[in-house]
N, C-alpha and C positions, 0 to 999 in steps of 0.2 A: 132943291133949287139948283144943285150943280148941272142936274139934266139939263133946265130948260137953258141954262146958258152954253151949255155943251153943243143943244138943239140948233141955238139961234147961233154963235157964234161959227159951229157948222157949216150952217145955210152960206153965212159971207164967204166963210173961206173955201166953200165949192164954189160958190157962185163968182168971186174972184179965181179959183183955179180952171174956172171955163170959161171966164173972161183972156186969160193970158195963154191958155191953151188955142194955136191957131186953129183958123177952118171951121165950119160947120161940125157941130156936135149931136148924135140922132140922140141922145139920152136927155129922158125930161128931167124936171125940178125936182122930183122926191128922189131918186136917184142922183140927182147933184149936190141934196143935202145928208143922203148917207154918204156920200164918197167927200164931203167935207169933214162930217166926224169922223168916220174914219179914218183922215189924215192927221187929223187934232190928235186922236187915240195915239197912231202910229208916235206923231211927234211929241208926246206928251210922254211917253214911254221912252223916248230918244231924251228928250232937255226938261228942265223942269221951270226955268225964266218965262216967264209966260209973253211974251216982245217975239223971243227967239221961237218957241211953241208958235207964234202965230205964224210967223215969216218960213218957217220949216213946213208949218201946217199948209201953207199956199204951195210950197214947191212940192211935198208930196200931192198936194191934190191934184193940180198940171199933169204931175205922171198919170194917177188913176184916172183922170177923165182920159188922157191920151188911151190908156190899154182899154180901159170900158166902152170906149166909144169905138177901139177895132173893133169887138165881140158885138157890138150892135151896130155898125156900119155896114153899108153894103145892100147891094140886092137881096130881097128875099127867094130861096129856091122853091121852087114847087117842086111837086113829086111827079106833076105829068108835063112832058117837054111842049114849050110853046104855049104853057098857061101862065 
């Protein structure tokens, strides 16, 4: 049961960390809901109040959308020039 609430609590707090993260973001929802648990994890490892876990969990997640969304920003290169 801790999954699914790990899942869905996730979900918010990516989806809130790409809400406060400015600008256009290319990374879709299943990638915004790993980069939400995985801020939980992060912050969950960091505090263990679960208030503080949430509100840390939002501000690690802002970062990773920021650094994810370099690595998937941008032009796609092709390999033959002018294509």
């Amino acid at each position: 049961m801790h999954w699914v609430w790990l899942i869905i609590v996730g979900a918010v707090v990516g989806a809130l960390g790409r809400l406060f993260h400015p600008g256009s973001d290319p990374i879709g929802w299943l990638l915004t809901i790993l980069i939400g648990i995985a801020s939980l994890v992060i912050a969950g490892l960091i505090f263990s109040n679960g208030v503080l876990e949430f509100v840390v969990g939002i501000i690690v997640a802002v970062v990773l959308v920021a650094i994810v969304g370099r690595f998937y920003g941008g032009e796609r290169r092709s390999l033959v020039r002018g294509v």
